[in-house]
C-alpha atoms as a printed R data frame, in Angstrom:
    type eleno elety resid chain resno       x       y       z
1   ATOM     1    CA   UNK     A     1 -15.135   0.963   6.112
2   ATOM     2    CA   UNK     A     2 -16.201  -1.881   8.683
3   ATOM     3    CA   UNK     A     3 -14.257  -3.996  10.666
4   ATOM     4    CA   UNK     A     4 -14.038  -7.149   8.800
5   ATOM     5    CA   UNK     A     5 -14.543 -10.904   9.765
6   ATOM     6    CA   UNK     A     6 -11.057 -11.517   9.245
7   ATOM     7    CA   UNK     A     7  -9.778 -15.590   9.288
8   ATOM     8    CA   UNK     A     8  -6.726 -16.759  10.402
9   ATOM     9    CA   UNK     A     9  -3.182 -15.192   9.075
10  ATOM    10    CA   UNK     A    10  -1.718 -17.580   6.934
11  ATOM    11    CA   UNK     A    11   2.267 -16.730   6.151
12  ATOM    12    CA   UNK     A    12   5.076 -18.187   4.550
13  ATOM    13    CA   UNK     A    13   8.535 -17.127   4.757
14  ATOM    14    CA   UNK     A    14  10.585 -15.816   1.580
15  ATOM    15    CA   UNK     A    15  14.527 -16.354   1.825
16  ATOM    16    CA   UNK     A    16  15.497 -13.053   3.545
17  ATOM    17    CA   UNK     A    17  12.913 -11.893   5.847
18  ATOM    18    CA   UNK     A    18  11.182 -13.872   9.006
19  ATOM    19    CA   UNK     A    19   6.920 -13.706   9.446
20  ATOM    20    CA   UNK     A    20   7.688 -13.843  12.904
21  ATOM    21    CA   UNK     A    21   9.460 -10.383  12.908
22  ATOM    22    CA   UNK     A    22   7.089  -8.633  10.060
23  ATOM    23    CA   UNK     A    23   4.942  -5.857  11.946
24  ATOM    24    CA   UNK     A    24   2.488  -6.479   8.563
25  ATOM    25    CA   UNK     A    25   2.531 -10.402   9.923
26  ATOM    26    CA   UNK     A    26   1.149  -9.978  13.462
27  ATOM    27    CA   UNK     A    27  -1.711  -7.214  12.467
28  ATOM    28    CA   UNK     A    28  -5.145  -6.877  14.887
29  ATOM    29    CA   UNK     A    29  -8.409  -7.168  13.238
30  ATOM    30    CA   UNK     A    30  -9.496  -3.886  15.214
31  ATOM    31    CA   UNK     A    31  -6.186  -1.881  13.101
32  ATOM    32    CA   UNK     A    32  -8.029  -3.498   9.774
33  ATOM    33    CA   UNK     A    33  -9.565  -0.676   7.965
34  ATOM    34    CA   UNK     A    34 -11.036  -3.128   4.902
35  ATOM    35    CA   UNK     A    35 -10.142  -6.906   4.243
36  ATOM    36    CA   UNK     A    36 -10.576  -9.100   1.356
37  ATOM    37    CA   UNK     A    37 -10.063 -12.985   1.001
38  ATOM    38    CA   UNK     A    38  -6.332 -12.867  -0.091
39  ATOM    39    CA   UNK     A    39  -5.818  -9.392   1.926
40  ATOM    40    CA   UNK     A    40  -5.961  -7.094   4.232
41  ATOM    41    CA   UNK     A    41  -5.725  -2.845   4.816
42  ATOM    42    CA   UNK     A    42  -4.652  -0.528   7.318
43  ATOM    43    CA   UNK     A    43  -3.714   2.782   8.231
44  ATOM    44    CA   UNK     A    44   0.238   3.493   7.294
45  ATOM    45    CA   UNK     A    45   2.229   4.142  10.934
46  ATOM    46    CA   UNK     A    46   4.117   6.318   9.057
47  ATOM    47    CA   UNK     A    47   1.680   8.806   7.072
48  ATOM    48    CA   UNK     A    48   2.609  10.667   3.628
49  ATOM    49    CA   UNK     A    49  -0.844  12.025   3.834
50  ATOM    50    CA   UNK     A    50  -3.705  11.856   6.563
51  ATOM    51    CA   UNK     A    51  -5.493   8.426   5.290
52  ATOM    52    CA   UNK     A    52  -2.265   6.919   3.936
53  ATOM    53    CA   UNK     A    53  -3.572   3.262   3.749
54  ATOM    54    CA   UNK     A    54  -1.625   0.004   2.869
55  ATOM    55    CA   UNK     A    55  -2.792  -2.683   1.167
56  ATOM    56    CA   UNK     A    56  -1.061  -6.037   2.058
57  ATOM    57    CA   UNK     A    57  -1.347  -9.725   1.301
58  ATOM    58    CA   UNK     A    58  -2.482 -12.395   3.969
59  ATOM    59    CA   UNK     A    59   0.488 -14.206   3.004
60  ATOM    60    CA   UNK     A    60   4.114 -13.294   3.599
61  ATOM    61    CA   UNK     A    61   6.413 -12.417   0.566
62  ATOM    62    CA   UNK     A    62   8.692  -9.799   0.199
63  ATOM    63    CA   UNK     A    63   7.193  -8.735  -3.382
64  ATOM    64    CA   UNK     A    64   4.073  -8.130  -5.008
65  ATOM    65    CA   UNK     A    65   5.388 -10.173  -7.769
66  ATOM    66    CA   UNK     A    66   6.190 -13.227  -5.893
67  ATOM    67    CA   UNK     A    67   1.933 -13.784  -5.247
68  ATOM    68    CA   UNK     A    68   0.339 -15.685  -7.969
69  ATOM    69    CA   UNK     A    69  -1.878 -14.140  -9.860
70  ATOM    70    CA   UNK     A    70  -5.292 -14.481  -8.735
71  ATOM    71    CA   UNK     A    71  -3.537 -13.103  -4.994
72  ATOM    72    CA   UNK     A    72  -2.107  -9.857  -6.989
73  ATOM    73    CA   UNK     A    73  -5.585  -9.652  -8.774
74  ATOM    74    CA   UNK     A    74  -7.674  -9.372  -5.173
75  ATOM    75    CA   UNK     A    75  -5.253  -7.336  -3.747
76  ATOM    76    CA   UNK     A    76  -5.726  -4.573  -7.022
77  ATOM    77    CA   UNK     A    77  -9.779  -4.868  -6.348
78  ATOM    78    CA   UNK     A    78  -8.884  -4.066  -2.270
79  ATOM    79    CA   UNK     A    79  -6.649  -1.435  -3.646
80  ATOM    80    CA   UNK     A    80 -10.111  -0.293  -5.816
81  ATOM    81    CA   UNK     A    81 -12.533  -0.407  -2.524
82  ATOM    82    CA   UNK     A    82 -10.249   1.742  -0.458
83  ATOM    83    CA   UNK     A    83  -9.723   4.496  -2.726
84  ATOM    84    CA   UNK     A    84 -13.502   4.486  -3.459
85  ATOM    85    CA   UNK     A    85 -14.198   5.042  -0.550
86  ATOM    86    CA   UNK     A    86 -11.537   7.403   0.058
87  ATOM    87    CA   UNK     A    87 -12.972   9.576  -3.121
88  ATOM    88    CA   UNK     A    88 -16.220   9.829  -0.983
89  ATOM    89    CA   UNK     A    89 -14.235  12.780   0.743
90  ATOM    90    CA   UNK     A    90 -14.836  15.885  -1.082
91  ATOM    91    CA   UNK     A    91 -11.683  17.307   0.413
92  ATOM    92    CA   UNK     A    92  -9.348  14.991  -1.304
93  ATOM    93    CA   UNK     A    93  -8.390  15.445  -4.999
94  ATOM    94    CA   UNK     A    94  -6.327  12.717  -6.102
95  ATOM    95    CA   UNK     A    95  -4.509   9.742  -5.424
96  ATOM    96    CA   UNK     A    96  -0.914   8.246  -6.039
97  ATOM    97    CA   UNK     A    97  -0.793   4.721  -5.628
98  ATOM    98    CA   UNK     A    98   2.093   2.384  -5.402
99  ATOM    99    CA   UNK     A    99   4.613  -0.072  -4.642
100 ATOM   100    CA   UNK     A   100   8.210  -0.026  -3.232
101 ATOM   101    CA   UNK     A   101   9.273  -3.334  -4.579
102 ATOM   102    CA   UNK     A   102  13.028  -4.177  -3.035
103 ATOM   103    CA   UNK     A   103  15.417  -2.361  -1.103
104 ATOM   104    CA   UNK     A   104  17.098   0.010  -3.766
105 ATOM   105    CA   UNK     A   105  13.314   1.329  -4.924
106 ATOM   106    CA   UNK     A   106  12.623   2.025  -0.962
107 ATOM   107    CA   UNK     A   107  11.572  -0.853   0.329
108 ATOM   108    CA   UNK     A   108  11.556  -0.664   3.825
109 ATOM   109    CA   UNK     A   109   9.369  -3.910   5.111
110 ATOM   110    CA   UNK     A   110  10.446  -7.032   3.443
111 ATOM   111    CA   UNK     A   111   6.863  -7.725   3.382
112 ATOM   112    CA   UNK     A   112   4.453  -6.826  -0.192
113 ATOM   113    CA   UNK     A   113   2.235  -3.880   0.384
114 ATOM   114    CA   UNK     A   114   0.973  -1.020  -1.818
115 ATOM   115    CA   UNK     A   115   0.253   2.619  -0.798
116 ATOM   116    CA   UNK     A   116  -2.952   4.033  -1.241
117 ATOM   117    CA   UNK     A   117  -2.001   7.863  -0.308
118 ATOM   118    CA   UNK     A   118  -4.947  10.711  -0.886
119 ATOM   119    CA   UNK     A   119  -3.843  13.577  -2.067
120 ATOM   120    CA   UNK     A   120  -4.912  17.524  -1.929
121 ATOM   121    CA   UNK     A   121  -4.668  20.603  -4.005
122 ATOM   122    CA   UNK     A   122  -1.373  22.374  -2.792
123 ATOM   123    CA   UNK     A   123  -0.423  19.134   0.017
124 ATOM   124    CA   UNK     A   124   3.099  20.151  -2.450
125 ATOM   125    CA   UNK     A   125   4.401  22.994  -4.576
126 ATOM   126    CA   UNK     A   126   4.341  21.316  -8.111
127 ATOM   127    CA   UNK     A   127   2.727  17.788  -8.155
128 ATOM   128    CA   UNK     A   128   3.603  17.198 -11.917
129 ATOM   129    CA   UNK     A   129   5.550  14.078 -12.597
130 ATOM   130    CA   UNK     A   130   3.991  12.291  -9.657
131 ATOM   131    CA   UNK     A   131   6.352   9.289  -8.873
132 ATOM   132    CA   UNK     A   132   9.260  10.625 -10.874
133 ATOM   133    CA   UNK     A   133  10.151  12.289  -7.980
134 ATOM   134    CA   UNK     A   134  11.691   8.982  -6.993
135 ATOM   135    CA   UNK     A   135  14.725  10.116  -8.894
136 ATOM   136    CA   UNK     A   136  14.355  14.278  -8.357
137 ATOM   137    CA   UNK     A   137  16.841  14.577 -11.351
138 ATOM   138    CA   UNK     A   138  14.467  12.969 -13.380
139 ATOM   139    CA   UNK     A   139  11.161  14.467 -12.609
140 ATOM   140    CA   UNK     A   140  10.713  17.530 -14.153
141 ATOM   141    CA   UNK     A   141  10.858  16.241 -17.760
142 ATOM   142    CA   UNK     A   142   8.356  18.706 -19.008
143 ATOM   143    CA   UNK     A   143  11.626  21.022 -18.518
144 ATOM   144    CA   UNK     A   144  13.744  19.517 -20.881
Protein backbone atom coordinates (compact mmCIF):
# COMPACT_ATOMS: atom_id res chain seq x y z
CA UNK A 1 0.00 0.00 0.00
CA UNK A 2 1.30 3.71 -0.62
CA UNK A 3 1.63 6.40 1.57
CA UNK A 4 -1.39 8.43 1.08
CA UNK A 5 -2.02 12.25 0.54
CA UNK A 6 -3.62 12.46 3.73
CA UNK A 7 -5.63 16.11 4.66
CA UNK A 8 -5.94 17.53 7.79
CA UNK A 9 -7.33 15.42 11.01
CA UNK A 10 -10.57 16.60 11.71
CA UNK A 11 -11.91 15.35 15.44
CA UNK A 12 -14.63 15.88 17.65
CA UNK A 13 -14.88 14.89 21.13
CA UNK A 14 -17.61 12.26 22.43
CA UNK A 15 -18.63 12.71 26.26
CA UNK A 16 -15.98 10.44 27.88
CA UNK A 17 -12.83 10.48 26.03
CA UNK A 18 -10.48 13.68 24.98
CA UNK A 19 -8.94 13.88 20.98
CA UNK A 20 -6.19 15.46 22.56
CA UNK A 21 -5.17 12.28 24.54
CA UNK A 22 -6.30 9.56 21.69
CA UNK A 23 -2.94 7.94 20.30
CA UNK A 24 -5.51 7.14 17.05
CA UNK A 25 -6.01 11.26 17.11
CA UNK A 26 -2.40 12.45 16.68
CA UNK A 27 -1.37 9.63 13.89
CA UNK A 28 1.75 10.49 11.19
CA UNK A 29 1.03 10.16 7.61
CA UNK A 30 4.41 8.09 7.30
CA UNK A 31 2.59 5.25 10.14
CA UNK A 32 -0.52 5.35 7.41
CA UNK A 33 -0.50 2.08 5.71
CA UNK A 34 -3.83 3.02 3.35
CA UNK A 35 -6.24 6.11 3.75
CA UNK A 36 -9.57 6.87 2.45
CA UNK A 37 -11.66 10.20 2.56
CA UNK A 38 -13.50 9.49 5.91
CA UNK A 39 -10.40 7.21 7.17
CA UNK A 40 -7.39 6.13 7.77
CA UNK A 41 -5.14 2.54 8.48
CA UNK A 42 -2.25 1.49 10.31
CA UNK A 43 -0.29 -1.14 11.70
CA UNK A 44 -1.81 -2.32 15.34
CA UNK A 45 1.12 -1.41 18.21
CA UNK A 46 -0.07 -4.25 19.75
CA UNK A 47 -0.11 -7.26 17.10
CA UNK A 48 -2.55 -10.46 17.30
CA UNK A 49 -0.92 -11.47 14.12
CA UNK A 50 2.11 -10.04 12.01
CA UNK A 51 0.00 -7.43 9.70
CA UNK A 52 -2.64 -6.77 12.37
CA UNK A 53 -4.02 -3.50 10.78
CA UNK A 54 -6.66 -1.01 12.19
CA UNK A 55 -8.99 0.72 10.43
CA UNK A 56 -10.08 4.07 12.06
CA UNK A 57 -12.23 7.08 11.31
CA UNK A 58 -10.75 10.67 10.66
CA UNK A 59 -13.12 11.78 13.15
CA UNK A 60 -13.14 11.09 16.87
CA UNK A 61 -15.98 8.91 18.42
CA UNK A 62 -15.77 6.31 20.74
CA UNK A 63 -18.05 3.86 18.50
CA UNK A 64 -18.41 2.73 15.13
CA UNK A 65 -22.01 3.34 15.56
CA UNK A 66 -21.88 6.87 16.56
CA UNK A 67 -20.47 7.80 12.56
CA UNK A 68 -23.24 8.40 10.20
CA UNK A 69 -23.66 6.27 7.72
CA UNK A 70 -21.96 7.19 4.67
CA UNK A 71 -18.57 7.49 7.39
CA UNK A 72 -19.29 3.65 8.54
CA UNK A 73 -19.87 2.83 4.75
CA UNK A 74 -16.09 4.20 3.64
CA UNK A 75 -14.60 2.89 6.49
CA UNK A 76 -16.16 -1.00 5.45
CA UNK A 77 -14.66 -0.29 1.67
CA UNK A 78 -11.01 0.71 3.60
CA UNK A 79 -11.66 -2.34 5.63
CA UNK A 80 -12.18 -4.18 1.84
CA UNK A 81 -8.75 -2.57 0.29
CA UNK A 82 -6.62 -3.70 3.18
CA UNK A 83 -7.56 -7.18 3.35
CA UNK A 84 -7.24 -7.35 -0.49
CA UNK A 85 -4.29 -6.58 -0.40
CA UNK A 86 -3.44 -8.54 2.50
CA UNK A 87 -4.91 -11.82 0.51
CA UNK A 88 -2.12 -11.01 -2.09
CA UNK A 89 0.12 -13.00 0.48
CA UNK A 90 0.01 -16.57 -0.30
CA UNK A 91 1.11 -17.32 3.22
CA UNK A 92 -1.96 -16.05 4.88
CA UNK A 93 -5.22 -18.08 4.94
CA UNK A 94 -7.86 -16.17 6.45
CA UNK A 95 -9.00 -13.26 8.14
CA UNK A 96 -11.08 -12.31 11.34
CA UNK A 97 -12.25 -8.95 11.28
CA UNK A 98 -13.78 -6.85 13.94
CA UNK A 99 -14.81 -4.40 16.37
CA UNK A 100 -14.48 -3.96 20.20
CA UNK A 101 -17.32 -1.60 20.64
CA UNK A 102 -17.30 -0.31 24.58
CA UNK A 103 -15.45 -1.20 27.50
CA UNK A 104 -17.19 -4.54 28.66
CA UNK A 105 -16.67 -6.10 24.82
CA UNK A 106 -12.76 -4.99 25.18
CA UNK A 107 -12.59 -1.81 24.25
CA UNK A 108 -9.47 -0.47 25.11
CA UNK A 109 -9.17 3.09 23.06
CA UNK A 110 -12.22 5.15 23.44
CA UNK A 111 -11.66 5.87 19.91
CA UNK A 112 -13.77 3.61 16.78
CA UNK A 113 -11.45 1.28 15.01
CA UNK A 114 -11.83 -2.20 13.47
CA UNK A 115 -9.22 -5.02 13.31
CA UNK A 116 -8.18 -6.37 10.22
CA UNK A 117 -5.99 -9.46 11.66
CA UNK A 118 -4.53 -12.17 8.90
CA UNK A 119 -4.62 -15.30 9.90
CA UNK A 120 -2.55 -18.76 9.21
CA UNK A 121 -3.11 -22.44 9.18
CA UNK A 122 -2.14 -23.64 12.80
CA UNK A 123 -1.32 -19.54 14.15
CA UNK A 124 -3.93 -21.64 17.03
CA UNK A 125 -4.90 -25.17 17.99
CA UNK A 126 -8.67 -25.17 16.94
CA UNK A 127 -9.79 -21.95 15.09
CA UNK A 128 -13.54 -23.07 14.97
CA UNK A 129 -15.95 -20.62 16.44
CA UNK A 130 -13.76 -17.69 15.52
CA UNK A 131 -14.95 -14.73 17.75
CA UNK A 132 -16.86 -16.90 20.18
CA UNK A 133 -13.87 -17.18 21.88
CA UNK A 134 -14.81 -13.83 23.35
CA UNK A 135 -16.75 -15.78 25.90
CA UNK A 136 -14.42 -19.29 26.01
CA UNK A 137 -17.53 -20.94 27.70
CA UNK A 138 -19.37 -20.28 24.78
CA UNK A 139 -17.22 -21.18 21.89
CA UNK A 140 -17.15 -24.59 21.32
CA UNK A 141 -20.87 -24.98 20.48
CA UNK A 142 -20.27 -27.65 17.95
CA UNK A 143 -19.69 -29.65 21.41
CA UNK A 144 -22.92 -29.38 22.76
Amino acid sequence: MNEPDVPSYRSSTPQGSSAEECPFCRIPAHAMVAASEHGIALLDAFPITPGHTLVVPRIHVASLFELPPGVQSDLWRLVSRVRSVMAEDPRLDGFTVGVNDGIAAGQTVPHAHIHVVPRRTGDVPDPRGGVRWVVPDRAAYWER
